[in-house]
C-alpha positions in Angstrom: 5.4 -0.7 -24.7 7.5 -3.8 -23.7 5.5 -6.7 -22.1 8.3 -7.5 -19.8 7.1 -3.9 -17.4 3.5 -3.5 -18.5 1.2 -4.3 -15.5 -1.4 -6.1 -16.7 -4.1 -4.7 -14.6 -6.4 -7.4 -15.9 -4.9 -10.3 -14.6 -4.0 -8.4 -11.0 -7.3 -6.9 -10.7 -7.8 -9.4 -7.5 -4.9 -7.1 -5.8 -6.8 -3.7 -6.6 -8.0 -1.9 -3.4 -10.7 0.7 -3.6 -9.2 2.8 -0.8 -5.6 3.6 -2.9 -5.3 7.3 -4.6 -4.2 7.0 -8.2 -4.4 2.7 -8.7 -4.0 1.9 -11.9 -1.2 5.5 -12.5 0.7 3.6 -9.3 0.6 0.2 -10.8 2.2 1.4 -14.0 4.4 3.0 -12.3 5.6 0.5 -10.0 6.0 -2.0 -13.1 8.2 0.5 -14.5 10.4 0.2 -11.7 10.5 -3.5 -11.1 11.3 -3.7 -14.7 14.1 -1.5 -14.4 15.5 -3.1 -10.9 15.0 -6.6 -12.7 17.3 -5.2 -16.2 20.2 -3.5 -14.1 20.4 -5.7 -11.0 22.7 -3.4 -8.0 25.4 -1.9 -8.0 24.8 1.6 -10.0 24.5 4.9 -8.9 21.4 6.5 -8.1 21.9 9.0 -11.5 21.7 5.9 -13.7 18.3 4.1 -12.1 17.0 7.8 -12.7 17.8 7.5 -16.5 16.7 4.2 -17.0 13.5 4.7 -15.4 13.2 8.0 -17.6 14.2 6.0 -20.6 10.6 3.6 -19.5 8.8 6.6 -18.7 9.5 7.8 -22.4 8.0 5.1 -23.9 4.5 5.1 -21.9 2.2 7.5 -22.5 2.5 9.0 -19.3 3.0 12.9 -18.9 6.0 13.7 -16.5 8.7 15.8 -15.5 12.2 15.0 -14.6 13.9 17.1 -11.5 11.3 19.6 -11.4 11.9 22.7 -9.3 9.7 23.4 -6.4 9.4 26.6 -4.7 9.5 26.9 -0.9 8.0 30.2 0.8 7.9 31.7 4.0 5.0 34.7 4.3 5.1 35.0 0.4 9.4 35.1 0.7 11.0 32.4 -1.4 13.4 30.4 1.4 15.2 27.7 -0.6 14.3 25.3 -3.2 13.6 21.3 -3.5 13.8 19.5 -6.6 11.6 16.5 -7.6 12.9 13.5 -8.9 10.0 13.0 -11.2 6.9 14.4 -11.5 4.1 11.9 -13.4 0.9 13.3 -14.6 0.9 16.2 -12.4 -0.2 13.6 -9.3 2.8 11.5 -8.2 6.0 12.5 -7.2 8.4 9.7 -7.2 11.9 9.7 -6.0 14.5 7.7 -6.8 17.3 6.1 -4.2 19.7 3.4 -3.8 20.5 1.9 -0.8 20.4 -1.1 1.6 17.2 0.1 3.7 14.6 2.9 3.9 15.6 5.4 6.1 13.5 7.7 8.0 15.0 10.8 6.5 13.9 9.6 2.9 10.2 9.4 3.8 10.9 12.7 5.2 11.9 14.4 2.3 9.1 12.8 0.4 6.1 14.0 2.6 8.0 17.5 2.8 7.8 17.2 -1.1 4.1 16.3 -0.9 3.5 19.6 1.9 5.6 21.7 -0.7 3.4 20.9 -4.0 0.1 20.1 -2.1 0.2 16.8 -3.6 -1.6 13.6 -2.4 0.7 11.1 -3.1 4.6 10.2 -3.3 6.2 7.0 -4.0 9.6 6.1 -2.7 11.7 3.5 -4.8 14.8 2.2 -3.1 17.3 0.2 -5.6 18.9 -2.6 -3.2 20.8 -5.6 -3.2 18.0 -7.5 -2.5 15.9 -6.4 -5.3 13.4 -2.6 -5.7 11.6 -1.7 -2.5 9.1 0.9 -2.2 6.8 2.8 -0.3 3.6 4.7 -1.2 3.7 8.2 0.9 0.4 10.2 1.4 0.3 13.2 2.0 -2.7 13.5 5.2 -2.8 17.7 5.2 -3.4 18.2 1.8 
């Protein structure tokens, strides 16, 4: 694992917080993506901050899933179908976007993806010009 996205857990343990689902899983996970903000700058589509976050995922020794399939139902009918960015260790969802702000319709989609998979926790990653933004969603009627 390169040094250059590796949280060192050790020397942030200050910034812990005791009420956060998943810490240390998140941490990791948001190094990944600073790392991969900091190596490809702006200006790429959204496919290709996908791969290159896949391509750090690869080398951690986290389990995940790239654009996994999620079900939706209505009274046992299936009614249409989201896919997940990225699925890591069967707890996070994180999706991927690139663009100048959040927008309400983003966290939107993450917290449906939360409802859909009964999931706890989502993080949002926006690539900007301004450097990676994200947001940790939770999902409050799990």
């Amino acid at each position: 694992m390169s040094p250059n996205y590796e949280y060192n857990l050790n020397k942030q343990s200050k910034l812990r917080r005791k009420d956060l689902l998943y810490p240390e899983l998140s941490y990791q996970i948001i190094g990944i993506l600073f790392d991969v903000s900091n190596k490809l700058g702006y200006g790429y589509q959204e496919k290709y901050y996908q791969k290159a976050v896949s391509t750090r995922l690869k080398e951690t020794n986290l389990l995940f899933k790239e654009q996994v399939p999620i079900e939706i139902s209505f009274d046992k009918n299936p009614i249409g179908r989201y896919f997940l960015d990225f699925l890591i260790e069967n707890k996070i969802i994180l999706e991927i976007k690139k663009m100048d702000k959040f927008l309400k319709n983003n966290t939107d989609q993450v917290y449906a993806y939360l409802k859909a998979t009964g999931l706890e926790l989502g993080i949002l990653a926006n690539f900007t010009k301004k450097g990676l933004q994200f947001k940790r969603i939770i999902n409050l009627k799990s």
